[in-house]
C-alpha positions as semicolon CSV with decimal commas, in nm:
position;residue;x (nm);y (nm);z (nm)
1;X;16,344;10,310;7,084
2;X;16,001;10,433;7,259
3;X;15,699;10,284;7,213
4;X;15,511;10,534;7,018
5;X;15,369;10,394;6,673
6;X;15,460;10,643;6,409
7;X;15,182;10,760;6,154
8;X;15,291;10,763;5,767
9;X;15,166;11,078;5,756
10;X;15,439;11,229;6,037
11;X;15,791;11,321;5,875
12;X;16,069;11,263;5,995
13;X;16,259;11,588;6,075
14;X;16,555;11,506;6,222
15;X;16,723;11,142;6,411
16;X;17,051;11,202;6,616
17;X;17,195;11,094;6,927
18;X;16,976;11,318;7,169
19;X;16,653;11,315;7,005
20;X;16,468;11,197;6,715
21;X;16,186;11,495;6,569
22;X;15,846;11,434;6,428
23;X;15,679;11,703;6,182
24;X;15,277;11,613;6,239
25;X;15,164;11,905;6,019
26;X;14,999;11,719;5,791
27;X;14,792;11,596;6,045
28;X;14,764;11,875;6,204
29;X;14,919;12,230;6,174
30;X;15,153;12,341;6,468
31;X;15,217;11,976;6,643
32;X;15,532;11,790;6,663
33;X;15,642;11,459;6,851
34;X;15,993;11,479;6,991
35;X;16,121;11,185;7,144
36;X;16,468;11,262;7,389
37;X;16,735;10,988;7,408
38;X;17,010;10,951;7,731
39;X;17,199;11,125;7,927
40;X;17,190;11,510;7,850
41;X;17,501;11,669;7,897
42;X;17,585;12,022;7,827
43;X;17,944;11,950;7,785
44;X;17,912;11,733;7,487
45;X;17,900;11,957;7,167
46;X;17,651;11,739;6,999
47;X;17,415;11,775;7,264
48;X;17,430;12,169;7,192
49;X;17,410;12,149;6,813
50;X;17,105;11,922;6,827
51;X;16,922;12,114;7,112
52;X;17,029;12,482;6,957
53;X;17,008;12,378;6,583
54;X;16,767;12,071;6,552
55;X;16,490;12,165;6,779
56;X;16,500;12,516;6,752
57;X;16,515;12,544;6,423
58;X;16,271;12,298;6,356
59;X;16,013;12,510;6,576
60;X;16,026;12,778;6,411
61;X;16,100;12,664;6,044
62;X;15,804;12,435;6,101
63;X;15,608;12,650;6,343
64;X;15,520;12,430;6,607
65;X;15,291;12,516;6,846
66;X;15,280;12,186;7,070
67;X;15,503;11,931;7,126
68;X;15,462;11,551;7,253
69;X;15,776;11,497;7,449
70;X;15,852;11,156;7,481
71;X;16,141;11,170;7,800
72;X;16,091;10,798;7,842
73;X;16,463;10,695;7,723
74;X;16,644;10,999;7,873
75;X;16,823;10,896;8,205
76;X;16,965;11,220;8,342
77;X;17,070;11,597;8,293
78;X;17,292;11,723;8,531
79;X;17,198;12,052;8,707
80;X;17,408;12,264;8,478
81;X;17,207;12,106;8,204
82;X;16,848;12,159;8,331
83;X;16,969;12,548;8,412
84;X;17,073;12,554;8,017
85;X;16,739;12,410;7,954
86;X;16,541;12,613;8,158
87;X;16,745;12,962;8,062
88;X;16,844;12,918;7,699
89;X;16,659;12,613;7,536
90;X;16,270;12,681;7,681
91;X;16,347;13,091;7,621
92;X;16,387;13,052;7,235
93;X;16,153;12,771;7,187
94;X;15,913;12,983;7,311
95;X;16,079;13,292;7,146
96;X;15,969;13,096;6,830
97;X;15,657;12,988;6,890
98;X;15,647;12,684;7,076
99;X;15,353;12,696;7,353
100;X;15,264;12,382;7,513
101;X;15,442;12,068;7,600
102;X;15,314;11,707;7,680
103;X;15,576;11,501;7,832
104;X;15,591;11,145;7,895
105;X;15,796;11,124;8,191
106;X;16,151;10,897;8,250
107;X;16,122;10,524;8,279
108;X;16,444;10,597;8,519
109;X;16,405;10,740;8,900
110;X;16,687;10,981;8,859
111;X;16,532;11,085;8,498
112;X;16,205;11,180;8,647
113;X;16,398;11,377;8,934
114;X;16,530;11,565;8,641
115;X;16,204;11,652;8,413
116;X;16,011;11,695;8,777
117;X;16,291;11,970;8,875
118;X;16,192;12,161;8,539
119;X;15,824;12,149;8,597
120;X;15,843;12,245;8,954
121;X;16,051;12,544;8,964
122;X;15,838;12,666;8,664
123;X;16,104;12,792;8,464
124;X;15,963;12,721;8,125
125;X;15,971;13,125;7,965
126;X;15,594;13,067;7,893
127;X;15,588;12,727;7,761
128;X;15,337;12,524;7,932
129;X;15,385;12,163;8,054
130;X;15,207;11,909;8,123
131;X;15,316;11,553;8,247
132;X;15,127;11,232;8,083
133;X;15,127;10,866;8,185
134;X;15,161;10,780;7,825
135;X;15,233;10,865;7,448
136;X;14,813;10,886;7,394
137;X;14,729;11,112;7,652
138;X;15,016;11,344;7,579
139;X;14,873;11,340;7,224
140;X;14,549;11,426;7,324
141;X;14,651;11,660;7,568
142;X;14,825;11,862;7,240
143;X;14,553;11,794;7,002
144;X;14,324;11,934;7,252
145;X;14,561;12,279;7,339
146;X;14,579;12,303;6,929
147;X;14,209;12,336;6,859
148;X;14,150;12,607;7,143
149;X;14,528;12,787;7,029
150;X;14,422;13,153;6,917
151;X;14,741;13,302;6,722
């Protein structure tokens, strides 16, 4: 599991096979950790339900604003997958509110080819992105973008 200490006052959204979701409101209104697990495939029907159901809903029911995105576990996506992403997944999380992304990139070479073809091509539907070296920069990075956010 990744390395990031979790604070009692974070709760624990959701824990599946793809991803495991942090509510931070408490802490702060708007921010969310989400930390992404293996090899994401478009084909496996879990995959959709927790990307379409779990993280979507869980930005807008919880009205996240900023997201620590903790890729370090994930190995892959195949291209079919990162389209998906790019298209569907990125257009309603920003649909519903979600506006800036710190990710901690793959610990794997072909991992990082996969977040790095996301942030290169730019096709985030407004969300912005940033990469981090590690889980306290990304955090800063969103606790910074959260106290200049203007609804």
């Amino acid at each position: 599991m990744s390395n990031i200490i979790i604070k009692p006052s974070w709760e624990l959204y959701y824990k599946g096979k793809y991803q495991v979701l942090y509510d931070c409101s408490k802490e702060l209104p708007g921010l969310s950790i989400a930390i992404w697990i293996g090899f994401f495939n478009i084909d496996d029907p879990v995959f959709i339900d927790e990307m379409e159901i779990s993280s979507i809903n869980f930005i807008r029911d919880k009205k996240i604003v900023a997201m620590v995105s903790d890729h370090s576990e994930t190995t892959t996506a195949a291209p079919k997958t990162i389209d998906w992403i790019e298209e569907l997944w990125y257009g309603n999380a920003y649909k519903y509110g979600l506006r800036f992304e710190a990710i901690i990139p793959p610990l794997s070479t072909i991992g990082k080819l996969s977040v790095n073809r996301i942030k290169i091509q730019g096709k985030t539907k407004g969300v912005e992105i940033v990469s981090c070296a590690d889980f306290e920069s990304a955090y800063k990075q969103c606790v910074n973008y959260l106290k200049n956010y203007k609804i």
